[in-house]
C-alpha positions as CSV (number, residue, x, y, z in Angstrom):
1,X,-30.1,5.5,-26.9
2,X,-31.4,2.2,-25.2
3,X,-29.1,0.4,-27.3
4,X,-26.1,2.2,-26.2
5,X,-26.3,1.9,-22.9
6,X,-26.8,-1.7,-23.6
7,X,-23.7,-1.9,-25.9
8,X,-21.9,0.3,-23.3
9,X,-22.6,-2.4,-20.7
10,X,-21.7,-5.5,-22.2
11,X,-18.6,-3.9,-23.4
12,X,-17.2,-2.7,-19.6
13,X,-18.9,-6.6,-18.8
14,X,-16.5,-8.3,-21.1
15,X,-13.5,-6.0,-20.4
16,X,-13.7,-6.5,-16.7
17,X,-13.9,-10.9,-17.1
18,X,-11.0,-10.6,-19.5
19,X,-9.0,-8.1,-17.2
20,X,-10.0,-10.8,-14.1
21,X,-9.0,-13.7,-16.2
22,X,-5.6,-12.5,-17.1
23,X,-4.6,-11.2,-13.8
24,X,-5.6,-14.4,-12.4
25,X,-3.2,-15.9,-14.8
26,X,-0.4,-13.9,-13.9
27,X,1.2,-15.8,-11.2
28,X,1.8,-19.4,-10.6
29,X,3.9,-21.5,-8.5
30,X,6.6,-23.4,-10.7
31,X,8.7,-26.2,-10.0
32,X,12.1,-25.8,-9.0
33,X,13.8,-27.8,-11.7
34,X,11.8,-25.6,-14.5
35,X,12.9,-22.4,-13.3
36,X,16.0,-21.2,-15.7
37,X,19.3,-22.1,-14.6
38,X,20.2,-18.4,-14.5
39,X,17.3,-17.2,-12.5
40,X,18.2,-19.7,-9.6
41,X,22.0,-18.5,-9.8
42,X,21.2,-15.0,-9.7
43,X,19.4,-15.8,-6.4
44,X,21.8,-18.2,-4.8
45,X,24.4,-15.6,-5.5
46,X,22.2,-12.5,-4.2
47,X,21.5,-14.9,-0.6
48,X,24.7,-17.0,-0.3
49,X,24.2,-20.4,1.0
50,X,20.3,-20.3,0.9
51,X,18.0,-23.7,-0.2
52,X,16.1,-22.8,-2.4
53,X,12.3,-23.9,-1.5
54,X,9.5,-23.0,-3.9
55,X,9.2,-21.0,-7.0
56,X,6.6,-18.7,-8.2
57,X,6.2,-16.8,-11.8
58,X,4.3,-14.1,-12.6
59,X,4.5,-11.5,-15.8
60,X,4.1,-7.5,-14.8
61,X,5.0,-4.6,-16.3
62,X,8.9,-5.3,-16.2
63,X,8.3,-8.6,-18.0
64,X,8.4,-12.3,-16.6
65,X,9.4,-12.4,-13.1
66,X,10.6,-15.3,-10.7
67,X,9.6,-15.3,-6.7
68,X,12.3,-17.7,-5.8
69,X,11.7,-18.6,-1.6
70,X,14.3,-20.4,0.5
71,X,15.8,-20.7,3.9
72,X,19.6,-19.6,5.6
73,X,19.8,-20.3,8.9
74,X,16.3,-20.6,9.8
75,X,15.4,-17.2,7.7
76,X,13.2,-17.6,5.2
77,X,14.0,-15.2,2.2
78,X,12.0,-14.2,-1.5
79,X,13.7,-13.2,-4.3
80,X,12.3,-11.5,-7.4
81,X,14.9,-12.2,-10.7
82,X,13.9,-12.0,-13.8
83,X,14.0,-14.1,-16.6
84,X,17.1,-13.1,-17.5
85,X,18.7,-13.3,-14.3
86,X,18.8,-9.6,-12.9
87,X,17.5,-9.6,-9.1
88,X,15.3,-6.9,-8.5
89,X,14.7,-7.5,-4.5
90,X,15.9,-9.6,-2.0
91,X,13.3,-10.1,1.5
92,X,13.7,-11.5,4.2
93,X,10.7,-12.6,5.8
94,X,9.8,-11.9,9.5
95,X,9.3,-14.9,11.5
96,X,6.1,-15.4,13.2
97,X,6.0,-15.3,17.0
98,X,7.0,-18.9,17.6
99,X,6.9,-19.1,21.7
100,X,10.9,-18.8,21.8
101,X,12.5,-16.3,24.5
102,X,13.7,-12.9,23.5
103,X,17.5,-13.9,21.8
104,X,18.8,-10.5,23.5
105,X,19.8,-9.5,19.6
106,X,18.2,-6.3,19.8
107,X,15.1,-7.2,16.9
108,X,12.0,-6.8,17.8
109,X,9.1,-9.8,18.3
110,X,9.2,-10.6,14.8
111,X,12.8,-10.6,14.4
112,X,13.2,-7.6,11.8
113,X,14.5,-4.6,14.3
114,X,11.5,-2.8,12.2
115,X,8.9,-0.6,13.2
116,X,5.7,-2.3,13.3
117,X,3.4,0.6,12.6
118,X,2.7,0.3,16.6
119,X,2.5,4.5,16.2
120,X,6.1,5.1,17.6
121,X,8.0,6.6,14.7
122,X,11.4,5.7,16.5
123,X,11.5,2.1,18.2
124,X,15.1,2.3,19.2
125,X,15.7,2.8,22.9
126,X,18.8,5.5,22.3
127,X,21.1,6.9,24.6
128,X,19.7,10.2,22.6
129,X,16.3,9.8,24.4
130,X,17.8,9.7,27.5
131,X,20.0,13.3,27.5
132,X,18.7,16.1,29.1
């Protein structure tokens, strides 16, 4: 039975350095002008007017997939298309706290009106809360 558990071991040892290899594999940045035409028109169409930054491929379960990042207006957006042009999620990135003043626009620090999983389920200051 020695030999089993020996056989048993080097066979989980080799799955787990192929498993690590591939995953490691999976994503990579790409440059711009190698990404398909299609994939950077789906994602100019689903962020009008963005510049388009940095690309990024990886291959999951839904097939090959493009992280496309660029900027609008000072946002920074990703955008996951994939190789044949669908768009499967558009993100806008919260900006980090840069020193600048409180805009008055109602979003919070980081600029996403979100809750920040500061333990308040509601962040919103509503008239609601305020009615007696």
């Amino acid at each position: 039975m020695n030999w089993m558990s020996r056989l048993l071991v080097a066979v989980i040892l080799t799955l787990t350095v192929e498993m690590t290899v591939a995953n490691a594999q999976e994503e990579k940045e790409v440059p711009l002008n190698e990404v398909p035409k299609k994939v950077l028109e789906a994602a100019q169409k689903a962020v009008p007017g963005i510049t388009l930054t940095e690309a990024e491929v990886e291959t999951t379960r839904k097939g090959v997939v493009y992280e496309i990042e660029g900027t609008v207006d000072g946002k920074e957006y990703e955008i996951e298309v994939t190789a044949e042009g669908t768009v499967l999620e558009v993100e806008e990135e919260g900006d980090e706290d840069d020193g600048e003043q409180d805009d008055g626009d109602g979003d919070d620090e980081d600029g996403d009106d979100e809750d920040d999983d500061d333990g308040d389920e509601d962040d919103s200051d509503s008239d609601d809360d305020k009615k007696d």
